[in-house]
C-alpha positions as CSV (number, residue, x, y, z in Angstrom):
1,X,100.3,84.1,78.8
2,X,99.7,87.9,79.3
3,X,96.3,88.4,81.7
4,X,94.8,92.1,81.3
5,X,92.8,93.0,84.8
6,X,90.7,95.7,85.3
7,X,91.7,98.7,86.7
8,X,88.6,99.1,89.0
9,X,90.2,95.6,91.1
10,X,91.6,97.0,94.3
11,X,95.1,95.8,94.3
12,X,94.6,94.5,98.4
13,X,92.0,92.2,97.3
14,X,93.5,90.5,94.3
15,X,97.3,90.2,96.1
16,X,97.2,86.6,96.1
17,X,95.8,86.1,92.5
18,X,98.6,88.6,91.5
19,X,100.9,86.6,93.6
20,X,99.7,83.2,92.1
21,X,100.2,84.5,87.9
22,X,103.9,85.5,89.6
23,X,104.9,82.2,90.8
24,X,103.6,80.7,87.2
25,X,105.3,83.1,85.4
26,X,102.4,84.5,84.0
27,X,102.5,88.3,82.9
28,X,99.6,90.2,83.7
29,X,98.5,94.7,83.4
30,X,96.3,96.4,84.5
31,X,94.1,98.3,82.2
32,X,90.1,99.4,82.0
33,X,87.9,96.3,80.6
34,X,84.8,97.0,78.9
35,X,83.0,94.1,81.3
36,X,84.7,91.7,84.0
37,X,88.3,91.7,86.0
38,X,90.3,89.3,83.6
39,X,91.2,88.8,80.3
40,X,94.1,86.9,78.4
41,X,95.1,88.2,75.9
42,X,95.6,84.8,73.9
43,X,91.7,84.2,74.3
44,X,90.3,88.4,74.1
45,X,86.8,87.1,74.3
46,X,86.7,84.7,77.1
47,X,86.0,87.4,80.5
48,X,86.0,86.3,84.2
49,X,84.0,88.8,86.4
50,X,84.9,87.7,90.1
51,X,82.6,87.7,93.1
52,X,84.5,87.8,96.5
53,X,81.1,85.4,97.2
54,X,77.3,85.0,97.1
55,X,76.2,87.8,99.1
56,X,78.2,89.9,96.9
57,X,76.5,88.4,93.5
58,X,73.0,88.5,95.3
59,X,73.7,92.4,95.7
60,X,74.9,92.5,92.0
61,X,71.5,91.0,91.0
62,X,68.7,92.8,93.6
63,X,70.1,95.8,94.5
64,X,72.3,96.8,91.6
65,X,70.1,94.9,88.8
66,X,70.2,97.5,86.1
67,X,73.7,98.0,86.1
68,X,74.5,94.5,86.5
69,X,71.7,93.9,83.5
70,X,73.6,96.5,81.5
71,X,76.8,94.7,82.1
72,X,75.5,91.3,80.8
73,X,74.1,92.9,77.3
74,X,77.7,94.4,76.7
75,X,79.5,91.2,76.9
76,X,76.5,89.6,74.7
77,X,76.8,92.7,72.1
78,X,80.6,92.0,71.6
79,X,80.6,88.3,71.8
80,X,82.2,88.3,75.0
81,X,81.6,84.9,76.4
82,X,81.7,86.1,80.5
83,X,82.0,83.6,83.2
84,X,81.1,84.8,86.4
85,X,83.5,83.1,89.5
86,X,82.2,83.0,92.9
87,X,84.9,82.8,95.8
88,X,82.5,81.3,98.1
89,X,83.8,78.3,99.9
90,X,84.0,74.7,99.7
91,X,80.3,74.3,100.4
92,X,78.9,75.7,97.1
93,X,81.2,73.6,94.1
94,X,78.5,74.1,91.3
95,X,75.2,76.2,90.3
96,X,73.2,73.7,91.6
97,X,74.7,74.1,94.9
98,X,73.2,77.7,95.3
99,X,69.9,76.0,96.0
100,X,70.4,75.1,99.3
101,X,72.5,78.4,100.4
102,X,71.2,79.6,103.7
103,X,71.8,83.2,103.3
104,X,73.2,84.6,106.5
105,X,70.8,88.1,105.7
106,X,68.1,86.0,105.9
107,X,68.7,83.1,108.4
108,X,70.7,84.9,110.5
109,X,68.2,85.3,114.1
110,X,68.7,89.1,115.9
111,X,66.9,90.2,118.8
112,X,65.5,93.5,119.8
113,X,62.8,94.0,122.8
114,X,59.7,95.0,121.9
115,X,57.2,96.1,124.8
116,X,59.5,95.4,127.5
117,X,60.0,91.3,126.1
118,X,62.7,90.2,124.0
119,X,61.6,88.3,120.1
120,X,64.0,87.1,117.6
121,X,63.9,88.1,114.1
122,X,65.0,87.6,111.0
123,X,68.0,90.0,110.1
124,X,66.4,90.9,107.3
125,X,62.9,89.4,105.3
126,X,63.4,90.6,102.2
127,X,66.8,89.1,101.9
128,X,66.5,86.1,99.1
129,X,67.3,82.1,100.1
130,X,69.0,80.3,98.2
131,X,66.3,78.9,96.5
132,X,65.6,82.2,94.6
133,X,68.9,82.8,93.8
134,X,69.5,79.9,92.1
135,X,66.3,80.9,90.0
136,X,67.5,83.9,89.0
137,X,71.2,82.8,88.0
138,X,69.6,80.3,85.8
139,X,67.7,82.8,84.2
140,X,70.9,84.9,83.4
141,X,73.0,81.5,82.5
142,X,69.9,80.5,79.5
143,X,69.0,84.4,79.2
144,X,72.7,86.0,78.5
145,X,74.7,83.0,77.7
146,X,76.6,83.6,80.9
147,X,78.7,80.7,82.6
148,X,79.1,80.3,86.5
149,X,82.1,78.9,88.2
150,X,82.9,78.5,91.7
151,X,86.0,78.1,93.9
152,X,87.3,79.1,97.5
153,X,89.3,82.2,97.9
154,X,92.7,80.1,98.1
155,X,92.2,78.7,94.9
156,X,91.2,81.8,92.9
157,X,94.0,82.6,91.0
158,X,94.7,79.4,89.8
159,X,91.3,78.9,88.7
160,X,91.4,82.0,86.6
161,X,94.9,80.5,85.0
162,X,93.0,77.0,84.5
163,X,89.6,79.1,82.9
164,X,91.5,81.6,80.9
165,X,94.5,79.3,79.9
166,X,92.1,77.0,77.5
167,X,92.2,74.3,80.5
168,X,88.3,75.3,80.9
169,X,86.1,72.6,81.1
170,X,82.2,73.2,81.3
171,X,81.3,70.7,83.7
């Protein structure tokens, strides 16, 4: 198997994947893909776009929505079936999982001291709960055809193997 990964993965982050293709054997490059971070050559329209974790995707779809919108239409336009894998942890195994995601943006308390008294607040309001997330990843999943996979940060690189190797099973 021959895995092509974007160019724009910093090589720090993605040592251990690397490191995991090396002890199977697998050859991998690194080239410019038009959407995601992997690609087999044996399977050129089968993407994964990795997400260190949930904060990271929640940023992808509030505060970078256009771009991550634009994104999603490519891989639609060129058939591109794009699964999206979440490193997050062993507490979130599935989309349905997401639901009940505390995010720590919004759950987390701070304090400040207001008028001479201390009062805890949220760290931030606006952030979204799990709740909402979950919303909107559905809508991308029916909207753009778009498949979500989840797995802890040990396990990554043999996950993408397992995905873009044909052993993919949509659960």
């Amino acid at each position: 198997m021959d895995i092509q990964i974007d160019s724009r993965e910093k090589a720090r982050a993605i040592r251990k994947i690397t490191q995991t293709f090396e002890e199977q054997g697998v050859h991998y490059f690194t080239s410019k893909l038009l959407v995601g971070d992997y690609m087999s050559l044996d399977h050129p329209r089968l993407i994964i776009d990795r997400k260190q974790n949930l904060q990271e995707l929640c940023g992808n779809i509030c505060q970078q929505h256009e771009r991550f919108r634009r994104e999603l239409l490519r891989a639609e336009q060129a058939g591109i079936q794009l699964v999206i894998l979440v490193e997050h942890g062993p507490e979130i195994q599935c989309l349905e999982d997401v639901y009940f995601w505390k995010n720590p943006r919004k759950h987390e308390i701070r304090w400040r001291v207001v008028k001479g008294r201390r009062e805890a607040y949220a760290a931030s309001e606006k952030a979204i709960d799990g709740c909402q997330l979950y919303r909107a990843l559905e809508t991308i999943k029916n909207r753009y055809h778009v498949l979500f996979e989840f797995c802890e940060k040990k396990d990554t690189g043999k996950r993408i193997l397992e995905l873009l190797g044909g052993g993919y099973d949509k659960r």
